[in-house]
VEXTOR-161324 format. One record per residue: residue number from 0; residue in one letter; x, y, z negated of N, C-alpha, C in turn. Coordinates in steps of 0.1 Angstrom, whole numbers. Last residue first. Example, Ala and Ser with C-alpha at 12.3 -4.5 7.8 and 13.67 -1.06 7.14 Angstrom:
% VEXTOR-161324
NODE   k r   nc1   nc2   nc3  cac1  cac2  cac3   cc1   cc2   cc3
NODE   1 s   128   -22   -71   137   -11   -71   129     0   -79
NODE   0 a   132   -57   -78   123   -45   -78   132   -33   -78
***
This chain:
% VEXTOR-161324
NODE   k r   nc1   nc2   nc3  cac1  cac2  cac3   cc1   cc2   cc3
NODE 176 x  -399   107  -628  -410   112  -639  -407   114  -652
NODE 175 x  -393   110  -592  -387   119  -607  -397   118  -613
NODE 174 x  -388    96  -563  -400   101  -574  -394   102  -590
NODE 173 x  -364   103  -533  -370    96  -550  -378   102  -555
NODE 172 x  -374   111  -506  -369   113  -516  -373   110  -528
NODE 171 x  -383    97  -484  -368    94  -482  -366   104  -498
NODE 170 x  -411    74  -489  -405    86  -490  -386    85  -489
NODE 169 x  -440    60  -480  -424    57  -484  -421    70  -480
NODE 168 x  -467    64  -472  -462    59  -487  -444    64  -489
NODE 167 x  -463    39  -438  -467    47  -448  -467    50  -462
NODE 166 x  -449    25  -431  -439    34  -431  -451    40  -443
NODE 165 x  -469    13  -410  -462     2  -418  -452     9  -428
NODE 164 x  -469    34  -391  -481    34  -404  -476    23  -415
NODE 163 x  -445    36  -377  -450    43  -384  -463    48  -400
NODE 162 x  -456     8  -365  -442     9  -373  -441    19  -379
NODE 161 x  -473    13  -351  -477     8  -357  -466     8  -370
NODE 160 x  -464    38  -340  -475    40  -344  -477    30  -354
NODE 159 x  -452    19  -316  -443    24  -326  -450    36  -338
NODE 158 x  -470     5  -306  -464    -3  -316  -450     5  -326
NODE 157 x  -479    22  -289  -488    17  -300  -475    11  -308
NODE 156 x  -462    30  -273  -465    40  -281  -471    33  -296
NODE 155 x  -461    10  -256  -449    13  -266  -449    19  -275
NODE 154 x  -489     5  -244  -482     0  -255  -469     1  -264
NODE 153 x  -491    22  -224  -490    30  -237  -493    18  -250
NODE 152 x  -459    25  -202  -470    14  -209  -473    23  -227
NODE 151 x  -449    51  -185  -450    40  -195  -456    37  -206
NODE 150 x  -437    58  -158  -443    59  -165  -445    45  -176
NODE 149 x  -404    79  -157  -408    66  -153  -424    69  -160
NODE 148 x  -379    99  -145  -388    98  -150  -396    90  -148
NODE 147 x  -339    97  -143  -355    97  -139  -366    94  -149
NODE 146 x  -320    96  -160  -317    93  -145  -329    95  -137
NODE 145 x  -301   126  -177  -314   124  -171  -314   113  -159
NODE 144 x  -284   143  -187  -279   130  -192  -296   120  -188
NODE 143 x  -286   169  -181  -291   168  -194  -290   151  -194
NODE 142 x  -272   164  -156  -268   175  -165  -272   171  -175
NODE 141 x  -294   153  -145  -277   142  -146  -268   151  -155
NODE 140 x  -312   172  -131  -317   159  -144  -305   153  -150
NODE 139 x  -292   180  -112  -302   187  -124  -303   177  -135
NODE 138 x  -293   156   -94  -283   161  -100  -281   174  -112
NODE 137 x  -317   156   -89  -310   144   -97  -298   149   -98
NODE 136 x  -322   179   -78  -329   174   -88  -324   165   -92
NODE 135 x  -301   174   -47  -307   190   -55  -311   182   -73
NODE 134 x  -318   151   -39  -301   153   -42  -297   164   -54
NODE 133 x  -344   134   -51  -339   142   -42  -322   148   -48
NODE 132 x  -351   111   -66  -350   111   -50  -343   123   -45
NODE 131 x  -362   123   -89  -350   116   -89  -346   119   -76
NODE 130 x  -388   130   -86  -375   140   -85  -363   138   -80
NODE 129 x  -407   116   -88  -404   114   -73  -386   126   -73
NODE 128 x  -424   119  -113  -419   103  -113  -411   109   -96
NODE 127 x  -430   150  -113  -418   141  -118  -413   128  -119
NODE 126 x  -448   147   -88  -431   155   -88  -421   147   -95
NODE 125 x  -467   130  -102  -460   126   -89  -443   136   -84
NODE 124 x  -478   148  -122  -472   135  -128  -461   134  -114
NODE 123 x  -481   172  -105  -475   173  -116  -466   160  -122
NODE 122 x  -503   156   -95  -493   166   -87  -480   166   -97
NODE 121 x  -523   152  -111  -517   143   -99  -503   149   -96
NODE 120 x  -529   177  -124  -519   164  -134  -515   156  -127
NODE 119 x  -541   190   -99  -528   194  -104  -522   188  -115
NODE 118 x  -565   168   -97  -552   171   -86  -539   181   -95
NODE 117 x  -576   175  -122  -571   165  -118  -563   161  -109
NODE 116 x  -568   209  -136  -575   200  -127  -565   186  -125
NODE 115 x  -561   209  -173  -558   214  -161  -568   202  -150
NODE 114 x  -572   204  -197  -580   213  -188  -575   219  -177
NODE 113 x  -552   191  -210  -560   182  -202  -571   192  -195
NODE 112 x  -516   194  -204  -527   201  -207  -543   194  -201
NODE 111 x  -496   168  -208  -505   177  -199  -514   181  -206
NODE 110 x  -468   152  -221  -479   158  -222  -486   168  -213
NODE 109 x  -441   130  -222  -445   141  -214  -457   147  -216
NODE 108 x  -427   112  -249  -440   116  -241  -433   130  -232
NODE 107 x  -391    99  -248  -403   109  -251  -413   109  -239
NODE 106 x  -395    64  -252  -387    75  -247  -397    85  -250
NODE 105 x  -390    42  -280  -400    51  -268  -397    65  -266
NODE 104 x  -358    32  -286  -368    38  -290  -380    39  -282
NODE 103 x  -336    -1  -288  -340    13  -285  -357    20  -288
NODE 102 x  -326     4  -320  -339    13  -312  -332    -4  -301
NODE 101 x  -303    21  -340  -311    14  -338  -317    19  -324
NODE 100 x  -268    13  -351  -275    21  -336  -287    15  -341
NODE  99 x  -240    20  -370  -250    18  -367  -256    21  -357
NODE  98 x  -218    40  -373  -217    27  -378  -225    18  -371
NODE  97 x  -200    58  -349  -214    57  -354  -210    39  -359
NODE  96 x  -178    88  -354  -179    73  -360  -191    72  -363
NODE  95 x  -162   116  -349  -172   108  -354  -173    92  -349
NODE  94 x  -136   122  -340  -142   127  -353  -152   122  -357
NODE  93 x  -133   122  -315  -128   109  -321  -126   115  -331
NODE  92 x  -151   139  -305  -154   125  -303  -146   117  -313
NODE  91 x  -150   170  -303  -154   159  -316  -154   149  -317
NODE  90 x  -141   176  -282  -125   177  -286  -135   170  -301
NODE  89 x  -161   175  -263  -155   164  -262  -147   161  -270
NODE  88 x  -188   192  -264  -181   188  -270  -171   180  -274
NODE  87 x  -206   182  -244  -204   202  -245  -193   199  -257
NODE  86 x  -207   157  -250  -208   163  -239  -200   174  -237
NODE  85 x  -214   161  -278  -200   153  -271  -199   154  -259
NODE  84 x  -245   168  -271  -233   173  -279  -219   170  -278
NODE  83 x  -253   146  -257  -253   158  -250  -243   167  -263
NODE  82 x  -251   124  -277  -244   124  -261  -240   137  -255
NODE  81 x  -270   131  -296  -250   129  -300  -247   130  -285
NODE  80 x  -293   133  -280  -287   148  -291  -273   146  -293
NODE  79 x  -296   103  -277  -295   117  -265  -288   130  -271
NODE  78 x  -295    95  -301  -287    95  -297  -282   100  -280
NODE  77 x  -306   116  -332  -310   108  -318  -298   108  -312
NODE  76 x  -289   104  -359  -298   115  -348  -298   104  -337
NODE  75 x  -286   101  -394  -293    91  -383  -297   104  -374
NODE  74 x  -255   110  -409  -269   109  -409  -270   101  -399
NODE  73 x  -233   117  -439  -240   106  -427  -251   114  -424
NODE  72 x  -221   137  -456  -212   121  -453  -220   115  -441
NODE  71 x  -224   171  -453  -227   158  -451  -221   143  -450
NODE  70 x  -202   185  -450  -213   189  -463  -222   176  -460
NODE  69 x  -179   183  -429  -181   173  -445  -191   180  -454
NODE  68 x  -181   190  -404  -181   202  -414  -179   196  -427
NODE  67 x  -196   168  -388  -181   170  -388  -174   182  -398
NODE  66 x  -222   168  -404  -215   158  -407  -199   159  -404
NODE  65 x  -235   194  -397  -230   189  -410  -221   182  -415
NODE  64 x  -233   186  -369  -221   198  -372  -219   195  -388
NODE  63 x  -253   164  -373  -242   161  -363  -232   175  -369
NODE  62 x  -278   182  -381  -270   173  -383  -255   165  -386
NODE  61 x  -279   200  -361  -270   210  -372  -268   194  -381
NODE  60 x  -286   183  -338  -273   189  -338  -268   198  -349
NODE  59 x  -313   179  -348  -303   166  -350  -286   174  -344
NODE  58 x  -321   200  -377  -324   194  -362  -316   186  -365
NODE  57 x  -328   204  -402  -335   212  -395  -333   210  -379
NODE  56 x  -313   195  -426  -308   204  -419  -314   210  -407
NODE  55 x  -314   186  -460  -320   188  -451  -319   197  -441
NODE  54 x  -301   163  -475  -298   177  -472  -307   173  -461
NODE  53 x  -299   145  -508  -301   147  -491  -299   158  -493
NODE  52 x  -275   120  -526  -279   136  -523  -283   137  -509
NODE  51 x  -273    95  -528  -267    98  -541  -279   114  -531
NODE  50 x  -296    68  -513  -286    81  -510  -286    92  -524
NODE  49 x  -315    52  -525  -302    49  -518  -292    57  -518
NODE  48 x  -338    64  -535  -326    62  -545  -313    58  -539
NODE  47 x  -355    49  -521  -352    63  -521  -341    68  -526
NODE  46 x  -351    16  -523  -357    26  -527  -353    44  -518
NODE  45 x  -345   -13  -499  -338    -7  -510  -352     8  -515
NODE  44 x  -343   -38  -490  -350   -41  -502  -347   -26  -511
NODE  43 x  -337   -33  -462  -335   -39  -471  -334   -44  -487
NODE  42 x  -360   -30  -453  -360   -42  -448  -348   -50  -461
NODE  41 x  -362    -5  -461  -371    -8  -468  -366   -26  -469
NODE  40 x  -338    12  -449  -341     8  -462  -349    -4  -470
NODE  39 x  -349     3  -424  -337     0  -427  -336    -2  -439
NODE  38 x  -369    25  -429  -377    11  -424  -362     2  -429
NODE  37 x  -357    53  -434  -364    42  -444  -366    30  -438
NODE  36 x  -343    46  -404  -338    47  -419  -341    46  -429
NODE  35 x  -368    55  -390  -364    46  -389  -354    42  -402
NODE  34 x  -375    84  -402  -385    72  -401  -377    56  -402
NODE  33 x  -350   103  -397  -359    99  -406  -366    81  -408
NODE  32 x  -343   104  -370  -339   111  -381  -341   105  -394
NODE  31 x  -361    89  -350  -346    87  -348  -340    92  -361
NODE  30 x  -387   104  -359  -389    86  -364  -372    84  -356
NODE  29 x  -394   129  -382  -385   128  -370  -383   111  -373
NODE  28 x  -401   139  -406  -410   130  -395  -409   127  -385
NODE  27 x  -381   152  -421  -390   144  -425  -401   132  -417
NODE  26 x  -353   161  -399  -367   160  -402  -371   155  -408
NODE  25 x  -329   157  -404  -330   164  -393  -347   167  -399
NODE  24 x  -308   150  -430  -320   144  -425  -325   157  -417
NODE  23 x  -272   137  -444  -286   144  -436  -298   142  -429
NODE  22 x  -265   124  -474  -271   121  -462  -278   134  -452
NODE  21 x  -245   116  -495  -248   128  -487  -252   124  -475
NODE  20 x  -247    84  -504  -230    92  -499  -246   105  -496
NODE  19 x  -249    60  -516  -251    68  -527  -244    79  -518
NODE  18 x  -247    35  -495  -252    36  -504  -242    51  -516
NODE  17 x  -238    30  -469  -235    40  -471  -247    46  -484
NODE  16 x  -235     0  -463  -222     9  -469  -225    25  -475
NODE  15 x  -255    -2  -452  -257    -8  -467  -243     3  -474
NODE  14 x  -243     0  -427  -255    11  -437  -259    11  -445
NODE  13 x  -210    -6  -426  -224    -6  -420  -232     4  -428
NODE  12 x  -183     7  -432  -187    -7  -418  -195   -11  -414
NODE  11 x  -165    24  -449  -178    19  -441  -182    14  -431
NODE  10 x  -138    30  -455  -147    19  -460  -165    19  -456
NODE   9 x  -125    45  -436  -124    32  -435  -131    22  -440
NODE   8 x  -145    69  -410  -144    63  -428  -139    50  -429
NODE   7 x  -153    93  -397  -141    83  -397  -140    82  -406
NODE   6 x  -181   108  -399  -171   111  -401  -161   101  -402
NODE   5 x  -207    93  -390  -203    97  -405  -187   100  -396
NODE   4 x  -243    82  -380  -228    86  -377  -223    93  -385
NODE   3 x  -267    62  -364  -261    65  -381  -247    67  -374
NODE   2 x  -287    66  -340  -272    66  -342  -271    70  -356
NODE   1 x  -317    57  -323  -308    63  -336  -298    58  -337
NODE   0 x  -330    57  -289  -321    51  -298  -316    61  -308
***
């Protein structure tokens, strides 16, 4: 899930609101940061031009600090990254204000090395779908805001692939000629 979050603003109430404000952007290719927010844009009929000034900050927690530091009026982070930061940071909560949520998303890939042996990606996969289970490890995982590891359809992947390529072209920064 993306979280559009801005600093306690009375006059904004959604994301059309937040036409011409200081946006931060974690990544160019970050689809919580980035991606989705043009799509938002696009749906709604708007350009590049939406946001008066980006900044570009280089993750979703210098984000989030932009935004309570006011060099930023908004951005879109993931909303694992806002949890675990309000986490470790509770005295920010009632400093930010998410207008918006999208998603939910496709949770992150897990990736194996494919020249590892086939018994040790068995092995490997089956730890992590079986962690939960144990008292020790779910209580690990519950630290980083973790209930378990599941597997999953690599249709979620496709379709958000697909929504990436439907993205193609569009830029979050205006063309100047």
């Amino acid at each position: 899930m993306s979280s559009v979050i801005l600093k306690k603003k009375d006059r904004v109430k959604n994301f059309e609101d937040l036409r011409g404000c200081k946006w931060a952007v974690n990544n160019i290719k970050s689809l919580s940061g980035n991606i989705i927010p043009l799509l938002s844009m696009k749906l709604l009929g708007e350009s590049a031009s939406f946001f008066g000034h980006l900044l570009y900050s280089g993750s979703h927690l210098k984000s989030i600090e932009m935004v309570l530091n006011k060099q930023a009026d908004a951005a879109a982070v993931d909303s694992n990254s806002l949890a675990m930061y309000l986490s470790r940071n509770p005295q920010h909560a009632s400093e930010i204000y998410c207008v918006e949520s999208w998603g939910p998303l496709p949770p992150y890939p897990i990736l194996i090395n494919k020249r590892l042996s086939e018994s040790l990606k068995n092995e490997i996969e089956s730890s992590l779908l079986h962690m939960h289970k144990s008292d020790i490890w779910r209580a690990k995982l519950l630290q980083f805001g973790i209930r378990r590891f599941d597997k999953v359809p690599s249709m979620v992947y496709k379709k958000q692939k697909e929504a990436l390529d439907s993205m193609n072209g569009l830029s979050i920064t205006p063309a100047y000629y």
